[in-house]
DSSP file (Angstrom, degrees, kcal/mol; ACC not computed):
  #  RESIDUE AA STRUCTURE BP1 BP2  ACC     N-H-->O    O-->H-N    N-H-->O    O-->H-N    TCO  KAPPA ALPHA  PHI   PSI    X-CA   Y-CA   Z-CA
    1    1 A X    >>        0   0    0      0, 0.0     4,-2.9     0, 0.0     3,-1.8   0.000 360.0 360.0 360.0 -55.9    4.4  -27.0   -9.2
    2    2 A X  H 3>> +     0   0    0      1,-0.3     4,-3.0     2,-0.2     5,-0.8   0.903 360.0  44.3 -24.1 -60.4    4.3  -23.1  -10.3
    3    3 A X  I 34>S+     0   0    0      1,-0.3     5,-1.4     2,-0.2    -1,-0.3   0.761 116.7  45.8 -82.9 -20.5    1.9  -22.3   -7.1
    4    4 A X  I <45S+     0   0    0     -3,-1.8    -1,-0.3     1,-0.2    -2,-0.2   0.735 118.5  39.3-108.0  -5.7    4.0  -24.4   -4.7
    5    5 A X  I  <5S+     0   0    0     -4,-2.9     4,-0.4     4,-0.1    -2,-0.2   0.927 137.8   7.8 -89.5 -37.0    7.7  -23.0   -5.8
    6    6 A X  I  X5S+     0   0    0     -4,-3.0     4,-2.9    -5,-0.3    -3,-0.2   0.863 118.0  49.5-130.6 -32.5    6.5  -19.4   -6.2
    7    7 A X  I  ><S+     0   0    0     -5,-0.8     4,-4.6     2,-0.2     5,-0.4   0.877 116.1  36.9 -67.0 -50.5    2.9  -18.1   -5.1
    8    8 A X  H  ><S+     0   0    0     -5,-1.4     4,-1.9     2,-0.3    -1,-0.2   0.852 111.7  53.4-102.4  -7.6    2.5  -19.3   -1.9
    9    9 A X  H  > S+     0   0    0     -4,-0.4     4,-1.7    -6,-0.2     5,-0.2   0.971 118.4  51.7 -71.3 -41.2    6.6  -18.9   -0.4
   10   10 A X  H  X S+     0   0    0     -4,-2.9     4,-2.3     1,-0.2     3,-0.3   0.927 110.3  43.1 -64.8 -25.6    5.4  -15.1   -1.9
   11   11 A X  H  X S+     0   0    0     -4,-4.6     4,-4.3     1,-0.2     5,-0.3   0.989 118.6  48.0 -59.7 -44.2    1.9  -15.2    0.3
   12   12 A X  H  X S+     0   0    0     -4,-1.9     4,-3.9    -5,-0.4    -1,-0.2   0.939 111.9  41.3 -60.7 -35.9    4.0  -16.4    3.2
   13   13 A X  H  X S+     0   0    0     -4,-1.7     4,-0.9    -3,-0.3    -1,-0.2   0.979 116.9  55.5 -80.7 -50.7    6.8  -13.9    3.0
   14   14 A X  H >X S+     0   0    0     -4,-2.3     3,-2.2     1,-0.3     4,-1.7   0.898 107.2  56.1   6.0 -78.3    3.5  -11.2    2.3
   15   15 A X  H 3< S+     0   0    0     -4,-4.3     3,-0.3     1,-0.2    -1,-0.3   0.847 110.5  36.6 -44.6 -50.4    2.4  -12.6    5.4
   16   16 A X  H 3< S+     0   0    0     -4,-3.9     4,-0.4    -5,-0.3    -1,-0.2   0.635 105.9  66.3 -97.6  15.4    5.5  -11.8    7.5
   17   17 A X  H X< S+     0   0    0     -3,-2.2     3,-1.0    -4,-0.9    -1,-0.3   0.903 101.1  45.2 -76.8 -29.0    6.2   -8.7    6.1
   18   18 A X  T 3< S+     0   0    0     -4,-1.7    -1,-0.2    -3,-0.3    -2,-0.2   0.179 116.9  54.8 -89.7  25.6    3.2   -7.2    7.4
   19   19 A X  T 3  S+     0   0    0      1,-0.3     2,-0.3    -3,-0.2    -1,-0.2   0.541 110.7  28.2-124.7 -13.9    4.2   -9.2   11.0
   20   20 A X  S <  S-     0   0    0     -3,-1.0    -1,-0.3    -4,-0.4     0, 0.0  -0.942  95.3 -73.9-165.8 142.3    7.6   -8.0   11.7
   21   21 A X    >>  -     0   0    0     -2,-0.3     4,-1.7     1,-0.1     3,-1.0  -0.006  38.6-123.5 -18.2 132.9   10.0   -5.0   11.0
   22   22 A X  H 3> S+     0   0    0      1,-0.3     4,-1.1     2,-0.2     5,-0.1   0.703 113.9  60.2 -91.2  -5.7   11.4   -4.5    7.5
   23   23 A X  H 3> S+     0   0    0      3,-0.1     4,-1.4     2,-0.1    -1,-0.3   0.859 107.2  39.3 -90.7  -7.1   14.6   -4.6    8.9
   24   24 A X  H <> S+     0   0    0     -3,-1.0     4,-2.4     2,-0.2     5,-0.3   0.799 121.6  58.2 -84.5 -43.5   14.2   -8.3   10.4
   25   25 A X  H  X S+     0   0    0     -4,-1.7     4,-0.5     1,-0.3    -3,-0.1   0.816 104.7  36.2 -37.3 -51.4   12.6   -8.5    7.3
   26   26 A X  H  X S+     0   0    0     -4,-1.1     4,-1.5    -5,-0.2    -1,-0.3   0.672 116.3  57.4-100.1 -25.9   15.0   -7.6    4.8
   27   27 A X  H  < S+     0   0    0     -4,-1.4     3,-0.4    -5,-0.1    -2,-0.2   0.975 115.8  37.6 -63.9 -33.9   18.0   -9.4    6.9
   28   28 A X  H >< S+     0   0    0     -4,-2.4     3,-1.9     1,-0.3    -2,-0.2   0.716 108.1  59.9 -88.8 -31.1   16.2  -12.6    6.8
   29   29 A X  H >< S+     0   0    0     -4,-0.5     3,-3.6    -5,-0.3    -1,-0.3   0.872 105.3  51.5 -59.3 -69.8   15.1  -11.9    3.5
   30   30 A X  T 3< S+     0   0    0     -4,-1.5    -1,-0.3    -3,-0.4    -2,-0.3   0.457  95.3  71.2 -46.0 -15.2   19.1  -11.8    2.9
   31   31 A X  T X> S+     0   0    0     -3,-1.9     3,-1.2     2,-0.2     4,-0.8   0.550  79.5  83.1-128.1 -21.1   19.3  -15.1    4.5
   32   32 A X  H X> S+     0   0    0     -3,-3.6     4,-3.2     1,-0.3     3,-2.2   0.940  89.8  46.2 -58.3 -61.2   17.4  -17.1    1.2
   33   33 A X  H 3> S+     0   0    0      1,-0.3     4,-1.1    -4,-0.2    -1,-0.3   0.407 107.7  53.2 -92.4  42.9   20.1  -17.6   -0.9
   34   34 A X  H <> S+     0   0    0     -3,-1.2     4,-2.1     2,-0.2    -1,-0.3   0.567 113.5  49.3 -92.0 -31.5   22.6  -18.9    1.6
   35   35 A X  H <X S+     0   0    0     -3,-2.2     4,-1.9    -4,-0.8     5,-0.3   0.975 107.7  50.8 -97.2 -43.7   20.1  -21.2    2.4
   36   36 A X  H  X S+     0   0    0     -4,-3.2     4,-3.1     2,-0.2     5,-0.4   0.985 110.1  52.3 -12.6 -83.5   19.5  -22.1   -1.2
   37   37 A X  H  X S+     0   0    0     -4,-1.1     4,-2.3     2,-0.2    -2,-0.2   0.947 110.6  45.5 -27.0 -74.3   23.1  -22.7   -1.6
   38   38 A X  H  X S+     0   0    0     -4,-2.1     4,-2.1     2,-0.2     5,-0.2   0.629 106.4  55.7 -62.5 -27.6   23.3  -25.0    1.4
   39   39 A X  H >X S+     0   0    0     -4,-1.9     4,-2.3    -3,-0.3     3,-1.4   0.963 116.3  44.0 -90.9 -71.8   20.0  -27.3    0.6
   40   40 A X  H 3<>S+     0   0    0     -4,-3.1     6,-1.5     1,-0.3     5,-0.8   0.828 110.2  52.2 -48.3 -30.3   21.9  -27.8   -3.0
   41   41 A X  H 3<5S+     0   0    0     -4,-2.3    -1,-0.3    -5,-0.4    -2,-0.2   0.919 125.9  22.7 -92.0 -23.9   24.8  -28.3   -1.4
   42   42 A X  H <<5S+     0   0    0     -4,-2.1    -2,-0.2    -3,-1.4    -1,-0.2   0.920 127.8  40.4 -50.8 -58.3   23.0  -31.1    1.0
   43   43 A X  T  <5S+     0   0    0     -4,-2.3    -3,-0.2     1,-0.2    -2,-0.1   0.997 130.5  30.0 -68.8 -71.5   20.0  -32.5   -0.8
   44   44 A X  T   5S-     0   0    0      1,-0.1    -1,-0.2    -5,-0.1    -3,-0.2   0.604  91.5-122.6 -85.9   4.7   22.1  -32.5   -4.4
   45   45 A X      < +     0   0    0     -5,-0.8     2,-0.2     1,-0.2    -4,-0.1   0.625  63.0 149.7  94.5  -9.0   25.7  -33.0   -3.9
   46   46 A X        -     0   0    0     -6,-1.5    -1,-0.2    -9,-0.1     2,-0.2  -0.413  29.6-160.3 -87.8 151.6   26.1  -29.8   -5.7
   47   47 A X        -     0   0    0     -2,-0.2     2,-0.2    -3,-0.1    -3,-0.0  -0.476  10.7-134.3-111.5-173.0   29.4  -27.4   -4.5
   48   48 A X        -     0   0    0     -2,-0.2     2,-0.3    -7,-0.0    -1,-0.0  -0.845  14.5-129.4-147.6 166.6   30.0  -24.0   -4.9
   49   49 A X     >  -     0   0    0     -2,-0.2     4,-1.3     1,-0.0     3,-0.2  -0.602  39.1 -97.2-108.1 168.4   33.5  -22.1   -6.2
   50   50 A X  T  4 S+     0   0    0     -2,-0.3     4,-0.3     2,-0.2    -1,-0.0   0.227 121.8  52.8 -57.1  -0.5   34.9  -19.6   -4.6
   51   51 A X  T  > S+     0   0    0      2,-0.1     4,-1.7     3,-0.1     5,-0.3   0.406 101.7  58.6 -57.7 -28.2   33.6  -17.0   -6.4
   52   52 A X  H >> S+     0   0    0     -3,-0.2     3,-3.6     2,-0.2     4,-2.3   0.911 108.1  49.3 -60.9 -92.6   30.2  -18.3   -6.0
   53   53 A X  H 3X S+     0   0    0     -4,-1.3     4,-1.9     1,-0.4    -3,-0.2   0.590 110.5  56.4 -38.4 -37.5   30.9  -17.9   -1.9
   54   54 A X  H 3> S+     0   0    0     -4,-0.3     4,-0.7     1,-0.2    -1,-0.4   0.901 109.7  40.3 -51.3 -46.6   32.1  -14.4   -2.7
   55   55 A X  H <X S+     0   0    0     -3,-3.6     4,-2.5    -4,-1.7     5,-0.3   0.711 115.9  50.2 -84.2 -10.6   29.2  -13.5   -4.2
   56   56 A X  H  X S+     0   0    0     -4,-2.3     4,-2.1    -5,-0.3    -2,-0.2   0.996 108.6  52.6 -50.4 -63.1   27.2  -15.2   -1.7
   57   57 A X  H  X S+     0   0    0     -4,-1.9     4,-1.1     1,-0.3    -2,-0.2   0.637 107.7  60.2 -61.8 -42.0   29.0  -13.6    1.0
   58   58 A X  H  X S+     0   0    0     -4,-0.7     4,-1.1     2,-0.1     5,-0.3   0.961 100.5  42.5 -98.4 -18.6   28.3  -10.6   -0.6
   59   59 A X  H >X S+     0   0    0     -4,-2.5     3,-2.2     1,-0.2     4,-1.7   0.987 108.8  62.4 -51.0 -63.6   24.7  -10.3   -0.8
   60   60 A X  H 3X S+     0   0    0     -4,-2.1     4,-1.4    -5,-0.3    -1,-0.2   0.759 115.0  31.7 -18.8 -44.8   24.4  -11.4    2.7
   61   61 A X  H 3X S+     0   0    0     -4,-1.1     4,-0.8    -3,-0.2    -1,-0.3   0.556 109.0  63.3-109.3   4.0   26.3   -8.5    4.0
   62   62 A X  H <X S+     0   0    0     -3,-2.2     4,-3.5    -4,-1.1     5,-0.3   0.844 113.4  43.2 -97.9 -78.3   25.2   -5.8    1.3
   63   63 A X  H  < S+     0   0    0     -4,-1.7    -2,-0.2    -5,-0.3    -3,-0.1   0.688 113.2  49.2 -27.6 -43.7   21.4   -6.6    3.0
   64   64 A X  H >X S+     0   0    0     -4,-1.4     3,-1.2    -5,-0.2     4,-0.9   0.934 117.9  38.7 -71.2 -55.4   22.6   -6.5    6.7
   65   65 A X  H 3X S+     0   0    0     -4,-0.8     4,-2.8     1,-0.3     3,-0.4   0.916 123.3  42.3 -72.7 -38.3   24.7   -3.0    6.3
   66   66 A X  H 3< S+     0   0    0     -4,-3.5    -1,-0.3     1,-0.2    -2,-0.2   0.813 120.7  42.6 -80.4  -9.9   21.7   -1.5    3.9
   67   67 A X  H <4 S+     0   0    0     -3,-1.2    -2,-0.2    -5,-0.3    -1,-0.2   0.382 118.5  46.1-125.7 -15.4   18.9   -3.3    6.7
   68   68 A X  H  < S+     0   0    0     -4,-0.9    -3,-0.2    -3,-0.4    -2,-0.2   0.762 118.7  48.2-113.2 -28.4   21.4   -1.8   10.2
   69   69 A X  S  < S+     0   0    0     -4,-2.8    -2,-0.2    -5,-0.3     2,-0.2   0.509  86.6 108.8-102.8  15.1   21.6    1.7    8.3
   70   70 A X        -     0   0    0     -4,-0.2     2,-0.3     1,-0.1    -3,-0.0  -0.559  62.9-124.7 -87.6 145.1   17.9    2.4    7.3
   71   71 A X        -     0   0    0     -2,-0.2    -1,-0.1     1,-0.1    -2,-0.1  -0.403   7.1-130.2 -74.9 139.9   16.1    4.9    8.9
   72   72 A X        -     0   0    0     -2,-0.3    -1,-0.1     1,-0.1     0, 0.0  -0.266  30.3-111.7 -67.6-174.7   13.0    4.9   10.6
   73   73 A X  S    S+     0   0    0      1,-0.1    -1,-0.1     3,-0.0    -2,-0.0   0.643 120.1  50.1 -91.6 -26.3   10.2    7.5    9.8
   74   74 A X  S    S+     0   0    0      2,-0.0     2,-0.2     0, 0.0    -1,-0.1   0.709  89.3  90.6 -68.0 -28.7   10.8    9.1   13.4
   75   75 A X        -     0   0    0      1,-0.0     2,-0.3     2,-0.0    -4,-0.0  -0.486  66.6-164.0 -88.4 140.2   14.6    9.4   12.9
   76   76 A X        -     0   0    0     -2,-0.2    -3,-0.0     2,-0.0    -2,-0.0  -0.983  21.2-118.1-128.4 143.3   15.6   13.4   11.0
   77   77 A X        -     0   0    0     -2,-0.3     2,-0.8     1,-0.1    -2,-0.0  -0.242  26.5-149.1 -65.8 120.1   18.7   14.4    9.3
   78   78 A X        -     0   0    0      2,-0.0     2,-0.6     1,-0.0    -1,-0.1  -0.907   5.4-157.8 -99.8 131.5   20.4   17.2   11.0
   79   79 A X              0   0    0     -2,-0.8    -2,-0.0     1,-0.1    -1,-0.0  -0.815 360.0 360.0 -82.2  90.9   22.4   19.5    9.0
   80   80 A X              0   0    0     -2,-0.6    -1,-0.1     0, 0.0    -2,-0.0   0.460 360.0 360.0 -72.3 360.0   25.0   21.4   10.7
């Protein structure tokens, strides 16, 4: 059970870092525990508070803004 919850979603996510952008990466990345969330809230029956959705809400969008403002290695700061 160890190797199938935790070893191999890291190989796979390994796998698509080195396939894709780190910003697709790191939104999608952002995308787990919503989806987490949503498979409890199917599969068990379990509901979430409104403070759970807040904080939900806020990782999700804490990931997107740090993942739409990172720089590339080409981009340089100018200082006026």
């Amino acid at each position: 059970m160890a190797i199938l919850s935790t070893a191999f979603p890291y190989t796979l996510e390994m796998f698509a870092l080195t396939r894709m952008p780190a910003k697709t990466f790191g939104t999608l990345m952002s995308l787990e525990p919503a989806m987490g969330a949503f498979m409890g809230m199917i599969f068990l029956n379990e509901h979430l508070t409104l403070t759970q959705w807040f904080a939900l809400f806020c990782i999700i969008g804490s990931s997107i803004g740090s993942a739409s403002t990172m720089k590339t290695k080409n981009e340089t700061v100018e200082i006026n």
